[in-house]
N, C-alpha and C positions, 0 to 999 in steps of 0.2 A: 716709019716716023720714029725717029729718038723718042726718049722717054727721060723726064729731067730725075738726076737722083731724090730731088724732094718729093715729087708725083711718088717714083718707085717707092718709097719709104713709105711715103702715107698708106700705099695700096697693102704693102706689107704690114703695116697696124691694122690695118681693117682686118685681112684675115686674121692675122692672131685673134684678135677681137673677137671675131665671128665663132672661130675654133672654141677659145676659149670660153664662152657661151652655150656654146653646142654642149662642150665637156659638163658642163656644170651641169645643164638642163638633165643630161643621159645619168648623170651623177644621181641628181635630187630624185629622178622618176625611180631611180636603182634601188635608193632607201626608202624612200614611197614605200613601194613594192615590198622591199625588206620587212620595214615595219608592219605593213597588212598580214603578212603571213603571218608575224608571233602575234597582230593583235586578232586572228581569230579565233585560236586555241586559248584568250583570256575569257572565258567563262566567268561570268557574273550573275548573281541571284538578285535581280530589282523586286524589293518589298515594298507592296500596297498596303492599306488599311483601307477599307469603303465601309460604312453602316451604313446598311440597307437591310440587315434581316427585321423578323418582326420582333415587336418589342420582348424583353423578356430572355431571348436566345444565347446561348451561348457564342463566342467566335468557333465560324468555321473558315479551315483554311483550305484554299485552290490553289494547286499548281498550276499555270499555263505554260503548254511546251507549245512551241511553233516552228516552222524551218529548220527543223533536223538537217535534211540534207544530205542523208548518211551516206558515205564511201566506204569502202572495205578497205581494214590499215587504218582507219582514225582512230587508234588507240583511246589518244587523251579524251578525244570528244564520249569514248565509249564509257570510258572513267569516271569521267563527271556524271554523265547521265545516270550512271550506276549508284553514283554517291548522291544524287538526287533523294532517295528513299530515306536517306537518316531525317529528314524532315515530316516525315511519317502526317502527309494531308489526309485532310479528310476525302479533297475529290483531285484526280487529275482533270485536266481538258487540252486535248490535243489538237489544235488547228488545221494540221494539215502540213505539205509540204516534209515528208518524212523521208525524205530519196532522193540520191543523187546518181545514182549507179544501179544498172540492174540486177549485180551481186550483193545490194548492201542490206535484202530482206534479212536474211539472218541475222549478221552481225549486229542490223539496231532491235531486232527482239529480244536476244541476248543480253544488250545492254537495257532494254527498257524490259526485263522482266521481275525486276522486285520491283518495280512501281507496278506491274499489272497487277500486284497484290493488293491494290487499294481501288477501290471507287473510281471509274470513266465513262468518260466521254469522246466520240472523234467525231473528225469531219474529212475529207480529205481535200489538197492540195492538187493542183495541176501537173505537178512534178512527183504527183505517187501515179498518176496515170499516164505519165509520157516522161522519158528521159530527159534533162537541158540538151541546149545544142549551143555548139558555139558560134558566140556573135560581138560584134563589139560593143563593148561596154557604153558608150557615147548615145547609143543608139535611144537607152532607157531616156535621155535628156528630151527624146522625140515623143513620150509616150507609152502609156503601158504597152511590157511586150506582146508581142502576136506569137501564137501557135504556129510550127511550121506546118506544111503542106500535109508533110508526111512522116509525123513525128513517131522514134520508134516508142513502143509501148513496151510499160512496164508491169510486174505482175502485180497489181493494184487487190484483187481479187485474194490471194496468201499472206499480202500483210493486214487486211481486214479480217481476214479470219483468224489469223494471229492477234488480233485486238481483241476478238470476239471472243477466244477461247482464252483469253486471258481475264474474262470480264468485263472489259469495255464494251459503251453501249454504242451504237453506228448511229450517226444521228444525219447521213445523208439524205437531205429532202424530207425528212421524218422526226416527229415527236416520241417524247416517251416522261412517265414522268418517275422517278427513282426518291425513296426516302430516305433522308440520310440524319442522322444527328437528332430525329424527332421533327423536320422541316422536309414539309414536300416540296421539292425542285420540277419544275414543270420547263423540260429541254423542248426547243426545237430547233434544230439546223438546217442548212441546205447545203447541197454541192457547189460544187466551188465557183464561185459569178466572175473570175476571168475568164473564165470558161462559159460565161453564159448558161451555166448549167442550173443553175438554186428554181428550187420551185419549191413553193411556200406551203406547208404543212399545217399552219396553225399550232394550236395551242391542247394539250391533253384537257380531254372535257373532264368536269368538275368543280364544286365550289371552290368558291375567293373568299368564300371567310376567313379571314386572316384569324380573326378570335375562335373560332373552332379550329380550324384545321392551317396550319402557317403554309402560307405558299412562298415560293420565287421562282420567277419565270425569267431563265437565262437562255439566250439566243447565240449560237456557238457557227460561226462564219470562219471562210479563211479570207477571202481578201475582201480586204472592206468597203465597197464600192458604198458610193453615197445611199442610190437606190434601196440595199440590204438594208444601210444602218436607218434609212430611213421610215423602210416597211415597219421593221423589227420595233423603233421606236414607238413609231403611231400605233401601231400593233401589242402596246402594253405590257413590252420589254423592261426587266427592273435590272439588266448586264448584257451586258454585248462582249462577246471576247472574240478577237479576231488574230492573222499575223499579215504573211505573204510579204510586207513594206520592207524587211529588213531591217526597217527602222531607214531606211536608206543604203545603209552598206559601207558607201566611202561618202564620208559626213565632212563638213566643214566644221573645225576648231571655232566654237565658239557663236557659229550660225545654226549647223546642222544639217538635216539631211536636204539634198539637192532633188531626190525623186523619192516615189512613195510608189510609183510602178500600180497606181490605179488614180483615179480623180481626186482622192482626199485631199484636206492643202498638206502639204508639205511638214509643215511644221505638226500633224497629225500621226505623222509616220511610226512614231513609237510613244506609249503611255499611256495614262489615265486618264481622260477627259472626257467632260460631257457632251453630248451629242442631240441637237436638237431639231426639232421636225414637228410643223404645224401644232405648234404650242405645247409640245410633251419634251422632257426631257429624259434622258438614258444614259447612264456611264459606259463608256466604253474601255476594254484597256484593249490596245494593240500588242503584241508583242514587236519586239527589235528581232525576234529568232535568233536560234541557236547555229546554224550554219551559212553555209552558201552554196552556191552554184559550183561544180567542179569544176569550171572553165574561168572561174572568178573568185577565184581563193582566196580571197584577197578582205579587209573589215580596216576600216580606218576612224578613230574618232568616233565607234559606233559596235563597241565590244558584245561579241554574243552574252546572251541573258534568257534566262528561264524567269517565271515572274509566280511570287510567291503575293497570293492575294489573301489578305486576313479579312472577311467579312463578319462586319461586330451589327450588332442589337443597334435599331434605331435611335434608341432611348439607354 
């Protein structure tokens, strides 16, 4: 059957059309792309202020690190973290999530060794005990990830002990309480509850008199599942620190982040916020975390960040 030259033309507009569509879409997704990779070597320091100590006290200042993520070859990432110590805190706390590769134990001890000069704490991360795998990204929009079957493991066991002999205190599934500044810090953490792993340690025995002896009792998580933030709360938690969210990772301009990759809402995924549970309340900060997954290198609208917490006097 013929075909009228004005049918032909039109069918030939459409394709262009379509081509031309195509070309853009692969265009836009290309700088996408583009831009996540320079935006996750932009390292950012978010500073808090909370008053919560007891009246009287000096400020003490907290680093929180979370999602490292470390590769071997991350120069810059190793840089920053190195240059993290000019800020000379009183305590670090490390969330967890410090691995991205089974070669990357050294290189991030290395870099995180004039911070093991001062005052910690850890917990660890799902991705210090199992390597990532690759999967499509789309998928997180379904729901925190799952573990695979037969995930390879990492040596979880030499970066703890390089914590440990660096000073830092293990706070998996255990308390401890550390004095620091003239104020007792009364720690308890658990292991990491994507993992279903946290089993609740309580609280180091000892007076609450705040007017003889100052307490604070900081609860150190990596991913913050409701359950945790909620124990921890009712459980007479006065800080929650947590990471694992990324903050989201690839964030919406002006919305924010799309997953949080546990049950939080959404817009919980990275910050300072109160956290409440059967009539108590608790601050929590999340971290955005410092890396990403080596299969998703990628940080959009949602720049890595170490989080610098100044906690001042009540009063």
């Amino acid at each position: 059957m013929a075909v009228s030259p004005a049918l032909a033309s039109r069918v030939r507009n459409i394709g262009r059309g379509f081509a031309v569509t195509a070309a853009t879409g692969t265009a836009a997704g290309l700088a996408a792309f583009g831009y996540g990779l320079w935006e996750r070597n932009q390292f950012v320091l978010r500073e808090e202020t909370l008053p919560i100590l007891p009246a009287g006290q000096a400020p003490f200042r907290v680093l929180h690190l979370s999602d490292i993520h470390f590769v071997p070859g991350q120069d810059t990432k190793a840089a920053w973290l190195e240059s993290l110590a000019s800020l000379k805190p009183d305590l670090v706390v490390n969330t967890g999530d410090n691995l991205s590769h089974a070669k990357g134990i050294d290189p991030l001890l290395k870099a995180l060794r004039p911070l093991l000069e001062f005052p910690g704490v850890f917990v660890p991360g799902s991705n210090d005990y199992y390597a990532p795998s690759l999967k499509n990204p789309a998928s997180y929009l379904l729901g925190p990830s799952k573990a695979k079957p037969k995930p390879t493991e990492l040596d979880w066991p030499r970066l703890r002990s390089g914590f440990g002999m660096g000073g830092w205190v293990d706070l998996t599934n255990r308390h401890q309480s550390v004095v620091l500044k003239g104020i007792r810090f009364d720690f308890s953490g658990v292991d990491d509850p994507h993992l279903s792993r946290e089993r609740y340690a309580g609280w180091p025995r000892g007076t609450r008199n705040q007017d003889r002896d100052p307490h604070l009792r900081v609860a150190v998580i990596h991913a913050p599942y409701q359950r945790v933030l909620d124990h921890f709360t009712e459980d007479g938690a006065d800080l929650l620190l947590a990471g694992h969210t990324h903050g989201g990772q690839l964030c919406v301009p002006g919305y924010g982040a799309l997953v949080a990759n546990c049950d939080i809402p959404t817009w919980r995924a990275k910050g300072l916020n109160d956290w409440e549970s059967n009539g108590r309340t608790t601050p929590v900060n999340v971290s955005g975390g410092i890396g990403t997954s080596r299969f998703a290198p990628v940080r959009i609208a949602c720049k890595p960040e170490a989080v610098l917490l100044t906690l001042t006097s009540r009063e």
